[in-house]
C-alpha positions as CSV (number, residue, x, y, z in Angstrom):
1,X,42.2,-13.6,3.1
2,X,41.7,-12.0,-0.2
3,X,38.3,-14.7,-1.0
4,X,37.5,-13.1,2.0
5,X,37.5,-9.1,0.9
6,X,36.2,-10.4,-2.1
7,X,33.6,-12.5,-0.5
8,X,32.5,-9.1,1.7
9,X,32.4,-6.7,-1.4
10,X,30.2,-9.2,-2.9
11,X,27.9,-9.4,-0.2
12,X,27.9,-5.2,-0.2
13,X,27.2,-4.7,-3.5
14,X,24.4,-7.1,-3.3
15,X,23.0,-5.2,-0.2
16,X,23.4,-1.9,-2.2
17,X,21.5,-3.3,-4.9
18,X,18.6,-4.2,-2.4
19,X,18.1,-0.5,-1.8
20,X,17.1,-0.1,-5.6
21,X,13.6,-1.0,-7.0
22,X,13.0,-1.4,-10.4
23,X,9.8,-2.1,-10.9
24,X,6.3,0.3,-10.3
25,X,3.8,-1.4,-7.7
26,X,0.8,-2.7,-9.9
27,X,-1.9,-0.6,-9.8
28,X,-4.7,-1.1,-7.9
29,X,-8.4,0.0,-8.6
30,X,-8.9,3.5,-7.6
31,X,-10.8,4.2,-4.4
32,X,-10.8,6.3,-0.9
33,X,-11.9,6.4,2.4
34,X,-15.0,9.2,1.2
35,X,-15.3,7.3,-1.8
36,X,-16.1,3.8,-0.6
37,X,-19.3,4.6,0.9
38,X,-20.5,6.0,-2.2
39,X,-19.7,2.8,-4.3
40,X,-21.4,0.5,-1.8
41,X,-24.4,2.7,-2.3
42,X,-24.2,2.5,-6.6
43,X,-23.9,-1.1,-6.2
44,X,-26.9,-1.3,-4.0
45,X,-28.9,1.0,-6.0
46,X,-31.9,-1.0,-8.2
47,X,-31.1,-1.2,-11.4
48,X,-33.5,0.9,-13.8
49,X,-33.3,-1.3,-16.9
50,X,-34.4,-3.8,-15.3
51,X,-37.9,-5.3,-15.7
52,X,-40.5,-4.7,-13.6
53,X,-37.8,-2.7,-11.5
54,X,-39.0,0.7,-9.7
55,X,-36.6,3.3,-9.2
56,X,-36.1,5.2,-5.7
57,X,-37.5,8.4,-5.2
58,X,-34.9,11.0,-5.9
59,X,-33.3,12.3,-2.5
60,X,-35.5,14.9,-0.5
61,X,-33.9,18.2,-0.9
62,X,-31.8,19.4,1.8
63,X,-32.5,21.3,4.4
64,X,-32.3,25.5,4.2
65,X,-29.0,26.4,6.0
66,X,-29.1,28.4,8.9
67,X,-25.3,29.5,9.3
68,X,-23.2,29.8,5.9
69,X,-22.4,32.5,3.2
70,X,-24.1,33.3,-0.1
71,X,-21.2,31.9,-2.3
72,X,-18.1,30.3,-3.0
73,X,-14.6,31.7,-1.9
74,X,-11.0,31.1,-1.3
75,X,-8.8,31.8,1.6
76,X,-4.9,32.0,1.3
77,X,-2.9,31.7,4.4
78,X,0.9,32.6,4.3
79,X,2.9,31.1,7.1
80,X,7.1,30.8,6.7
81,X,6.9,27.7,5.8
82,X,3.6,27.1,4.1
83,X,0.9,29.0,1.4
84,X,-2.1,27.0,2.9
85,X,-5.2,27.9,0.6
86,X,-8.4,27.0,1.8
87,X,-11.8,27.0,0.7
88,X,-15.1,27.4,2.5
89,X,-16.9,25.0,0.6
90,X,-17.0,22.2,3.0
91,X,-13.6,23.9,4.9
92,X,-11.0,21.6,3.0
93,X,-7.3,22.5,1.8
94,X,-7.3,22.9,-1.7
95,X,-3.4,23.5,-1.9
96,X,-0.8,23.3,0.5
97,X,2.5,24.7,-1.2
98,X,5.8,24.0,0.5
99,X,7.9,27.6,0.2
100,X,11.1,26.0,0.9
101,X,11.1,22.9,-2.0
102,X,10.5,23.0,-5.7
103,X,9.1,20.3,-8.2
104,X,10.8,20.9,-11.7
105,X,9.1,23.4,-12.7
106,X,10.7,25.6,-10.0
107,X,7.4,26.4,-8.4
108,X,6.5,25.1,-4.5
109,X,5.3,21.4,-4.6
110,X,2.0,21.4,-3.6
111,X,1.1,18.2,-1.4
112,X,-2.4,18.5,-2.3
113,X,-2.6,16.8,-6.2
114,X,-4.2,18.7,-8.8
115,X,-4.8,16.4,-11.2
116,X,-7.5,14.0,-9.2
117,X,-11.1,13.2,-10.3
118,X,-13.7,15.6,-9.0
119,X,-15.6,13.0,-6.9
120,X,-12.0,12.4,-4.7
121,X,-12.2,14.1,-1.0
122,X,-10.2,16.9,-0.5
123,X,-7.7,16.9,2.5
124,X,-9.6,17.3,5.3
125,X,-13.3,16.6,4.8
126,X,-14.9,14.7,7.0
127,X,-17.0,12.0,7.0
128,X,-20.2,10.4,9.1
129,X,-21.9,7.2,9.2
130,X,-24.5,8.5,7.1
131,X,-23.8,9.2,3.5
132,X,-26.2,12.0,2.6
133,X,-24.7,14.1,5.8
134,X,-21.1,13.2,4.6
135,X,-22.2,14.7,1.2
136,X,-23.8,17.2,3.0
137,X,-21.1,18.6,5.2
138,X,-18.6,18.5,2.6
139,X,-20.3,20.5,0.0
140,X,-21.9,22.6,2.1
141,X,-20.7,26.3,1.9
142,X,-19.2,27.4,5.8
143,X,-19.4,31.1,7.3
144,X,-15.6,32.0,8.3
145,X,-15.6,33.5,11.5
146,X,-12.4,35.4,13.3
147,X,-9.4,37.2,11.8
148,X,-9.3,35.1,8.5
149,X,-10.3,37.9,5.1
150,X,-9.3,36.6,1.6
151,X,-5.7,36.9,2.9
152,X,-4.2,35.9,6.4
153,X,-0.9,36.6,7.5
154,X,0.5,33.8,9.9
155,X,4.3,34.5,9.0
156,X,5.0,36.3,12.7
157,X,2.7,35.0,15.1
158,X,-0.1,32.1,15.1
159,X,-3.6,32.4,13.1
160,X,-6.8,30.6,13.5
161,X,-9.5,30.0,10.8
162,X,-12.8,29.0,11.6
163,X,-15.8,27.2,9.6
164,X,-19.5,27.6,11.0
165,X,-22.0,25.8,8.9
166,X,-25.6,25.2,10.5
167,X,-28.8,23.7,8.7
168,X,-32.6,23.8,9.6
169,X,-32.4,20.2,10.1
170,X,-30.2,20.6,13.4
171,X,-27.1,20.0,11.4
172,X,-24.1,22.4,12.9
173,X,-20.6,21.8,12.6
174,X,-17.6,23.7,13.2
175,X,-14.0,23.4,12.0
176,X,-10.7,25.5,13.3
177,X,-7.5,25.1,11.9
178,X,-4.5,26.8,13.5
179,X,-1.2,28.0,12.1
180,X,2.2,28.0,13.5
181,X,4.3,31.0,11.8
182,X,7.8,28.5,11.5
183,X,6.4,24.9,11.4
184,X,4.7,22.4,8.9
185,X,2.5,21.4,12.0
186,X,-1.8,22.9,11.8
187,X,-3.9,22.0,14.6
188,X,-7.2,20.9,13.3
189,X,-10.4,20.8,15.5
190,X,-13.8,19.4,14.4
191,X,-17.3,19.3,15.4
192,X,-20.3,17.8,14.5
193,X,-23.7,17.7,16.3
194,X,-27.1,16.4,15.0
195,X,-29.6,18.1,17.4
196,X,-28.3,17.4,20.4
197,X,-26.9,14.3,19.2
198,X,-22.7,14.5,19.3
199,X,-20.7,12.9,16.4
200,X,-17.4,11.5,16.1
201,X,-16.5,12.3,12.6
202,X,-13.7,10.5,10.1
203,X,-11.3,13.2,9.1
204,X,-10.3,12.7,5.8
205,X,-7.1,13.3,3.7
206,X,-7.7,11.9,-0.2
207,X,-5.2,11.0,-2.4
208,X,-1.9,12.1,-2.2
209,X,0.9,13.6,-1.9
210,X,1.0,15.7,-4.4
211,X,4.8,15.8,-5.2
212,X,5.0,15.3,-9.1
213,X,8.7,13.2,-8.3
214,X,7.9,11.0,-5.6
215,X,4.5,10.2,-7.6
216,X,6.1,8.5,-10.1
217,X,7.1,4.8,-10.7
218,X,10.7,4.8,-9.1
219,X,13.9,5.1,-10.9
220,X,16.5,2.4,-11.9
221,X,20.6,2.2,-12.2
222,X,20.5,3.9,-15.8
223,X,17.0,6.3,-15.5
224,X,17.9,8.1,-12.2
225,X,17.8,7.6,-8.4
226,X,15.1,5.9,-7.0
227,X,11.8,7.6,-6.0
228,X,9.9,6.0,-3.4
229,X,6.2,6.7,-4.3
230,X,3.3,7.9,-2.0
231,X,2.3,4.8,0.9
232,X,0.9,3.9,4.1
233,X,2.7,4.5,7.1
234,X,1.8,4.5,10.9
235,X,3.7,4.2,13.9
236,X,1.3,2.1,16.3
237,X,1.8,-0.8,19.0
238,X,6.0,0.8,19.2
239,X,7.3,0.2,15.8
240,X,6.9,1.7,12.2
241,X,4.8,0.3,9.5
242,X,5.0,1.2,5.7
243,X,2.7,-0.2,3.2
244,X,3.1,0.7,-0.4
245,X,0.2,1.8,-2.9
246,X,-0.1,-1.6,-4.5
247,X,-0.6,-3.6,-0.7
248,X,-2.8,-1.2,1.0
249,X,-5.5,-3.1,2.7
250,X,-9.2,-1.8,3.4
251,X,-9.2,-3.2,6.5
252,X,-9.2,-0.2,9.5
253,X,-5.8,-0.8,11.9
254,X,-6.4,0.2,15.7
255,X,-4.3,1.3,17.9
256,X,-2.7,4.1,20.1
257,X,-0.8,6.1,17.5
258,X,2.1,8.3,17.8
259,X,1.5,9.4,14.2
260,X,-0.5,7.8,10.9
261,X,-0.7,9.4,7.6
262,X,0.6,8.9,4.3
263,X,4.4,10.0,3.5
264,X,6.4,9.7,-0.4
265,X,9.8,10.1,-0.6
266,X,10.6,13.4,0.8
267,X,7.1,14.7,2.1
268,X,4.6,13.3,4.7
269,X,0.7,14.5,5.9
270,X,0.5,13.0,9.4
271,X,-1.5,13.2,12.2
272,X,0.6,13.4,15.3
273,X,0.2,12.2,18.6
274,X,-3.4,11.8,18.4
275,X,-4.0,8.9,20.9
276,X,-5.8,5.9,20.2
277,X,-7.9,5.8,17.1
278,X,-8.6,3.8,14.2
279,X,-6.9,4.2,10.6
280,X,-7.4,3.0,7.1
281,X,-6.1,3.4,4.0
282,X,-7.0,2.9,0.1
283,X,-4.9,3.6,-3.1
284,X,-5.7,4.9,-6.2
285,X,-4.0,4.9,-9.7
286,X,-4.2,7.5,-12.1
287,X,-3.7,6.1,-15.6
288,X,-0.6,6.1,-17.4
289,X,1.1,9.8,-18.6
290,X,4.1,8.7,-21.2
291,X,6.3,6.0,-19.0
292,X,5.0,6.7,-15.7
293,X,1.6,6.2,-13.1
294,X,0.8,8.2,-10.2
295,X,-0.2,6.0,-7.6
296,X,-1.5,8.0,-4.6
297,X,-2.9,6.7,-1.1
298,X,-5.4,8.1,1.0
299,X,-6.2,7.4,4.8
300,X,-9.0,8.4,7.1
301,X,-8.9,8.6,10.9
302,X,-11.1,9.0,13.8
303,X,-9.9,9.0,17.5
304,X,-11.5,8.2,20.8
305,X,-11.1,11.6,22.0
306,X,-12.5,13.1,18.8
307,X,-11.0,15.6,16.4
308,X,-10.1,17.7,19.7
309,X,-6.8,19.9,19.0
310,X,-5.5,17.1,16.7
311,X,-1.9,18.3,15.2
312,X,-1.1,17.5,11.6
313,X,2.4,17.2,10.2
314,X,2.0,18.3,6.6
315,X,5.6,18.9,5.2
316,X,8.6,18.0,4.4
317,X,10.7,15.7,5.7
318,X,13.5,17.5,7.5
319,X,14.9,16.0,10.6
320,X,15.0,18.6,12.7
321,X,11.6,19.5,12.0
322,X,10.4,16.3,12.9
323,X,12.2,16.0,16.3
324,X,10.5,19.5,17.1
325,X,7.2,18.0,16.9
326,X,8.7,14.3,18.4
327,X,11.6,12.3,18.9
328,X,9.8,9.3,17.5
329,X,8.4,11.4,14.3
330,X,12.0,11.3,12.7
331,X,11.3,7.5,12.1
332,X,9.1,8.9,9.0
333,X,12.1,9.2,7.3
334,X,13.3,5.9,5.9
335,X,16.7,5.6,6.7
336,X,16.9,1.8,7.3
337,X,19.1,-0.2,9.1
338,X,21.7,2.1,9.8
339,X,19.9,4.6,10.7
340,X,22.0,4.9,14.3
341,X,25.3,5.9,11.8
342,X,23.1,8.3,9.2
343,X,21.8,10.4,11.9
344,X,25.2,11.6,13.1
345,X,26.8,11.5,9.7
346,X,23.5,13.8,9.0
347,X,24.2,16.1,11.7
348,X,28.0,16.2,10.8
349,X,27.0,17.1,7.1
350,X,24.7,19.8,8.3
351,X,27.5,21.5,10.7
352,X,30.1,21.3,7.8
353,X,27.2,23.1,5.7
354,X,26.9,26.2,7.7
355,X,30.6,26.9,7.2
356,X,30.7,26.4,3.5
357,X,26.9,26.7,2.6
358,X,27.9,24.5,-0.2
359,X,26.4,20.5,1.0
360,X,28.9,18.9,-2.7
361,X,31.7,21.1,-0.7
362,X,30.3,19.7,2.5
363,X,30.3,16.4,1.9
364,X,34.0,16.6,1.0
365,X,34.9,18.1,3.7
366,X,33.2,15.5,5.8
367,X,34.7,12.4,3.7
368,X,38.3,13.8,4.1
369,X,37.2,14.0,8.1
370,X,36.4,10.7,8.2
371,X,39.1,9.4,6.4
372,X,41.7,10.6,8.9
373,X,39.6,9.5,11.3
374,X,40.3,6.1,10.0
375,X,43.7,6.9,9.0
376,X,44.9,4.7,12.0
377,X,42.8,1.3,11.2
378,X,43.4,1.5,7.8
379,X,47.4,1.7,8.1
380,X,47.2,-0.7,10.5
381,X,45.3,-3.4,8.0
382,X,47.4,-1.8,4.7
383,X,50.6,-2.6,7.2
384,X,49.1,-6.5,7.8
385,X,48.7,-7.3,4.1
386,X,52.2,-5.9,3.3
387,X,53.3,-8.4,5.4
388,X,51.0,-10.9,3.9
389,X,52.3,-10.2,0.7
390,X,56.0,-10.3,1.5
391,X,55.8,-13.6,2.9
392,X,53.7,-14.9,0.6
393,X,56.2,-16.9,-1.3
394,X,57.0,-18.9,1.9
395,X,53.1,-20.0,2.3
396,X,53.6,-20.6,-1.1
397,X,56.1,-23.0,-0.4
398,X,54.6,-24.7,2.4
399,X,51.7,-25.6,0.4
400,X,53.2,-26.9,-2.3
401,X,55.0,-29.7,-0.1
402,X,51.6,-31.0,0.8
403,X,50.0,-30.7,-2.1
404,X,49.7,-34.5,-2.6
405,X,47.6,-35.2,0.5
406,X,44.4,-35.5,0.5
407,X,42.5,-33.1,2.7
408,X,41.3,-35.7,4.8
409,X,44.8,-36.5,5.8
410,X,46.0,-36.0,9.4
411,X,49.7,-34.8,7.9
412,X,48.1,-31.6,6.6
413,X,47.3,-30.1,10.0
414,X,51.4,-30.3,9.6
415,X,50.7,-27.8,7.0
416,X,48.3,-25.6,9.2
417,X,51.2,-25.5,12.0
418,X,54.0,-24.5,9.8
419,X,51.6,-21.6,8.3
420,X,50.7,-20.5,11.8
421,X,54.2,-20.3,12.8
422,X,55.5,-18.4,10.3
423,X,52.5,-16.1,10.7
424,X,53.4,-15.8,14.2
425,X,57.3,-15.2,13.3
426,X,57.0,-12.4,11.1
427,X,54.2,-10.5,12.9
428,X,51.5,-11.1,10.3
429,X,47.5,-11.7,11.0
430,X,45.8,-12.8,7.9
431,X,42.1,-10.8,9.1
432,X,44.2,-7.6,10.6
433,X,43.7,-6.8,6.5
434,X,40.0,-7.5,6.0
435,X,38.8,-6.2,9.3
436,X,39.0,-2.9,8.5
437,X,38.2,-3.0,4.8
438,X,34.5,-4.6,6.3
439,X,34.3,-2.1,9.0
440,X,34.1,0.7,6.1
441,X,30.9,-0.8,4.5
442,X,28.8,0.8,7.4
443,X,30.1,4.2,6.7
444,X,28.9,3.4,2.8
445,X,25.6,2.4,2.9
446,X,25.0,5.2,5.5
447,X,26.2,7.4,3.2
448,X,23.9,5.8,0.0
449,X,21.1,6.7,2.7
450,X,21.5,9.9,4.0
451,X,22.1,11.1,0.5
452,X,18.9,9.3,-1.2
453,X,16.2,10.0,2.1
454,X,17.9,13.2,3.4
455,X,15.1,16.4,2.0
456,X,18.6,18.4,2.5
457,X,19.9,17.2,-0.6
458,X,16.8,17.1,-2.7
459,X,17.5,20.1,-5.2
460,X,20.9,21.1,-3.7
461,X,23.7,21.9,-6.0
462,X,27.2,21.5,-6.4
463,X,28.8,23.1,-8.7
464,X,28.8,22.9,-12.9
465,X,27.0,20.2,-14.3
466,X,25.8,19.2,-11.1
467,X,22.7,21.0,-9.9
468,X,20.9,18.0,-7.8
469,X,23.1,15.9,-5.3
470,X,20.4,13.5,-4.7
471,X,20.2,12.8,-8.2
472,X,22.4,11.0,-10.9
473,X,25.0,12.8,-12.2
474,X,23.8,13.7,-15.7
475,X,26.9,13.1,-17.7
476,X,28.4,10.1,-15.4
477,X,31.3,12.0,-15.0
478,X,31.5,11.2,-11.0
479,X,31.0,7.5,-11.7
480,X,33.5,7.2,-14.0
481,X,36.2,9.3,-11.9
482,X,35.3,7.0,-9.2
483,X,35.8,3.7,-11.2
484,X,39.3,4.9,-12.2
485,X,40.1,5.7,-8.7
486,X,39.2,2.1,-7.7
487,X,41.2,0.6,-10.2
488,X,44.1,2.1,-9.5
489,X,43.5,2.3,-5.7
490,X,43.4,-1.9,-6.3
491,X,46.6,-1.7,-8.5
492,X,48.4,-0.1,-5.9
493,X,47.1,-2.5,-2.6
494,X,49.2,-5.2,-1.0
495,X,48.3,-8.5,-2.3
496,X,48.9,-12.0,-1.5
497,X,46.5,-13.8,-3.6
498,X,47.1,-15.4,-6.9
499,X,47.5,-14.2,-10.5
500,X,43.9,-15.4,-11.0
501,X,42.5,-13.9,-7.6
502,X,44.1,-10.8,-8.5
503,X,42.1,-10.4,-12.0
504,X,39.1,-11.1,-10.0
505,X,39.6,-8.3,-7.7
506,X,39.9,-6.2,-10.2
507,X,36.6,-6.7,-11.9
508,X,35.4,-4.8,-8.7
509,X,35.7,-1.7,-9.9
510,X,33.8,-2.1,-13.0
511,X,30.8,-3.8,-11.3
512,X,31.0,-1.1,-8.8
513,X,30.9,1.8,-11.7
514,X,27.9,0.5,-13.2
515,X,26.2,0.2,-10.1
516,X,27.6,3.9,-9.3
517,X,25.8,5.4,-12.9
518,X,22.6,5.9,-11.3
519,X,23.0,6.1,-7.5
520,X,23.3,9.5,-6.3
521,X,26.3,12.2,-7.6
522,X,26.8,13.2,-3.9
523,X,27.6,9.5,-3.2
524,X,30.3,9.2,-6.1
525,X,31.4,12.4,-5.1
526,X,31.7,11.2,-1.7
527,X,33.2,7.4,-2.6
528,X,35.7,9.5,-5.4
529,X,37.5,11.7,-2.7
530,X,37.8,8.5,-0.4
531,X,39.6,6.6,-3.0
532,X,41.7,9.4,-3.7
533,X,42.7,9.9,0.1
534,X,43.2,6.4,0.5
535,X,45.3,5.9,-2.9
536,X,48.0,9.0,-0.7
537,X,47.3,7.0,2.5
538,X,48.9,3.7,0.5
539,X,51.7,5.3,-1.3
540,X,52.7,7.2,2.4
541,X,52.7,3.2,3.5
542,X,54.4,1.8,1.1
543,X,57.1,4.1,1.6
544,X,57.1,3.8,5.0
545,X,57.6,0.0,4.9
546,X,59.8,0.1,1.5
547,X,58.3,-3.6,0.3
548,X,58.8,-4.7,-2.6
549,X,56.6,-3.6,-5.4
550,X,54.3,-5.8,-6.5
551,X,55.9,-7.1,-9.8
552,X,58.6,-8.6,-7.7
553,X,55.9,-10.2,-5.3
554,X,54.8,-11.4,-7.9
555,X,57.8,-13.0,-9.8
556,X,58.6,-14.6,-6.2
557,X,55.0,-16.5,-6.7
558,X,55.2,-17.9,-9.9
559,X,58.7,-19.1,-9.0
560,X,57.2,-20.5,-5.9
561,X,54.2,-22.3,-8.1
562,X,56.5,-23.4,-10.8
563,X,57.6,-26.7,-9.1
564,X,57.8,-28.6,-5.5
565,X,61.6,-28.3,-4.0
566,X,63.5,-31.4,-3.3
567,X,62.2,-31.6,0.4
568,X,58.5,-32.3,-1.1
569,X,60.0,-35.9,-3.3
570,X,61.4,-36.5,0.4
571,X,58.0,-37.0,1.9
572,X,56.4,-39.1,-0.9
């Protein structure tokens, strides 16, 4: 039984350690969806160095516009959630600051990076078949039409801004973006005809997201919490697909998607529900700052239907905001396989939370909840290897009498009956004790994921030294706290293994503190106050049963190992 439990906590902490990436993807040559046009067309271009070469005629000017303004300006629109500031030069987003979450700077993360080359598209541009009109309606400066001034207040009801731009050449398009006053979600509608010619256009979002933590490298045990870095990620054909920076493929993928965009750790830009449409992606790689690249993605889309109403998801992460907007759109956050045990724990943690406002007071609320919860299954398994361990010495004894014979001799399945039957005659199952200890891994490793992908925790305090749950705990003071706990919570279980078992099991709770130094303070928070419940749940049982402490158990096995009784010369 115990190479069993020790057997399963190997096999956790290895799964544990799956969740943590240590390495950066490897960069990848920069490039977008706006941009790849473009470098087709330098690579074509003749070569004017070359012998005998002729240059092309620079491009013809372009057309006088028809419907525009005189010069460059900005328009800010304030929403609950959202500082959405706009330009109308080519109506793009040139920042798109999240009210509700700070970078570490304390200022609103902005999803829309600032520190991209000039020649990268902003988010939503649009692009056509032809280059020059691509170039053309993206730089061109737009007449806003409606409500919108320098300033537009969307905080209590909806707003609407509108682009007009129109050339002499029979170029017109027309862009509308709608804000919600509590929501992450803006319709976008766009329009493009040429004459009376009707275009489908690419809409455009470069690279991104712009959130300074999830755009670095990742994180390790000792450096911090991992960080999962801007990707790829669509849900087409009924399932989920995430492609990190360093995979992302050219190639356009087709299908009717429920959403397609490009998400980092705690943020996604998404277009949601759009229908069927085609979507590709490209990556780019900013170079090195100190210790850490930013690797961003971009995507493009286009839609049979067009850019008709089209609703963008351009936020944070938070789960009820996602199942506002659809069920399915909660699958943006990466909660893995256990995803069907973090959402409830999730929703538990967030009903604790408006009682005690406090989500480190929260979470230990909700580990004490649980605990007695499972006060029942674990006395049952803690009351199984007590058994185990008082009768231990007779096992002991049983095996020693056929320790001579081979294992392929038919007398030991003697030895297997007399075990059996004194299993059966003092009430004791040998898995009643590992059971339960197994069943608690789930409840772990949901844990490790609702408080690594949850936006909840990111930034949330505690209390003291801990001002980030989501994060390591600066000092390691948790981890540590934790490791004792473990130690003395294996001092004090039941045990029928050997002396040499025994020191194995209690490596455990050192590999399980190192492992603990860089996973997330909430977690050792959380995995601390279970230890400490469960160290008053086995002293209640021990007194309850009143076994023999575990020197004496042990004194009984060595006495037991020390030599075979008279009955064992017998059967030689």
């Amino acid at each position: 039984m115990e190479r069993r439990i020790f057997l399963a906590i190997s096999l956790s902490i290895l799964v544990l350690y799956a969740y943590q990436v240590f390495l950066a993807p490897p960069a990848r040559p920069p490039g977008a969806p706006a941009g790849k046009a473009q470098a087709s067309d330098a690579k074509s271009a003749p070569d004017a160095s070359s012998a005998g070469v002729t240059t092309s005629p620079p491009p013809a000017p372009a057309p006088p516009a028809v419907v525009s303004e005189t010069s460059e300006r900005e328009i800010t629109v304030q929403t609950a959630k959202v500082e959405a500031v706009l330009s109308n030069r080519g109506g793009r987003v040139l920042h798109w600051r999240l009210k509700g979450n700070l970078d570490g700077q304390g200022k609103p993360v902005d999803l829309v990076p600032s520190n991209l080359p000039a020649t990268e598209p902003k988010p939503f541009s649009l692009q056509l078949d032809d280059d020059q009109m691509t170039q053309r309606v993206n730089d061109a400066i737009y007449e806003v039409t409606g409500d919108a001034g320098a300033t537009l207040d969307a905080t209590r009801e909806a707003a609407t801004v509108t682009f007009r731009f129109e050339d002499a050449s029979g170029l017109r398009v027309s862009k509308e973006f709608r804000f919600e006053p509590n929501t992450y979600v803006v319709t976008f509608s766009a329009k493009v005809w040429q004459g009376e010619q009707t275009l489908n256009p690419w809409v455009l979002w470069g690279p991104g997201l712009g959130d300074v933590g999830a755009a670095s490298a990742g994180g390790s045990f000792f450096t911090g919490n991992y960080v999962q870095p801007p990707e790829a990620i669509y849900h087409g054909d009924g399932k989920v697909v995430r492609t990190p920076a360093a995979s992302v493929a050219t190639d356009p993928h087709q299908s009717d998607f429920l959403f397609a965009g490009i998400d980092d750790h705690y943020f996604i830009a998404s277009a949601v529900r759009a229908g069927r449409g085609t979507v590709r992606y490209s990556s780019l790689t900013l170079p090195a700052e100190g210790d850490i690249k930013h690797s961003f993605v971009s995507f493009a889309a286009r839609f049979e239907k067009g850019l008709e109403q089209v609703q963008f998801f351009v936020g944070g992460k938070d789960f009820e905001a996602l199942r506002a907007v659809d069920p399915q759109l909660v699958y943006a956050i990466n909660f893995g396989m256990f995803q069907w045990l973090v959402v409830p724990l999730l929703q538990a943690l967030k009903w604790v939370y408006g009682f005690v406002h406090n989500y480190g007071w929260a979470i230990i609320i909700l580990t004490i909840l649980i605990n007695i919860i499972m006060f029942p299954l674990r006395h049952k398994s803690l009351v199984s290897m007590r058994k185990m361990q008082m009768i231990q010495p007779q096992v002991k004894a049983i095996q020693d009498r056929y320790a001579d014979l081979k294992m392929t001799d038919p007398a030991r399945q003697k030895m297997n009956t007399e075990i059996m039957n004194l299993y059966r005659e003092k009430g004791a199952n040998p898995a009643a004790g590992c059971v339960p200890m197994l069943l608690t891994m789930p409840v772990l490793l949901a844990f490790y994921s609702l408080l690594s992908q949850s936006i909840e925790l990111r930034g949330a305090p505690f209390m003291l030294w801990i001002h980030d749950l989501s994060q390591k705990d600066p000092y390691y003071v948790t981890p540590l706290l934790m490791g004792a706990t473990m130690f003395w919570q294996q001092w004090m279980a039941p045990s029928s293994a050997d002396p040499m078992q025994q020191r194995m099991m209690m490596v455990m709770p050192v590999i399980f503190t190192v492992m603990f130094l860089g996973f997330p303070s909430g977690l050792a928070i959380y995995y601390l106050v279970s230890n400490l419940f469960q160290i008053g749940q086995q002293a209640f049982t021990n007194r309850v049963i009143a076994a023999p402490a575990r020197p004496v158990v042990e004194r009984r096995l060595k006495s037991a190992g020390s030599g075979r009784s008279p009955g064992a010369e017998s059967r030689k």
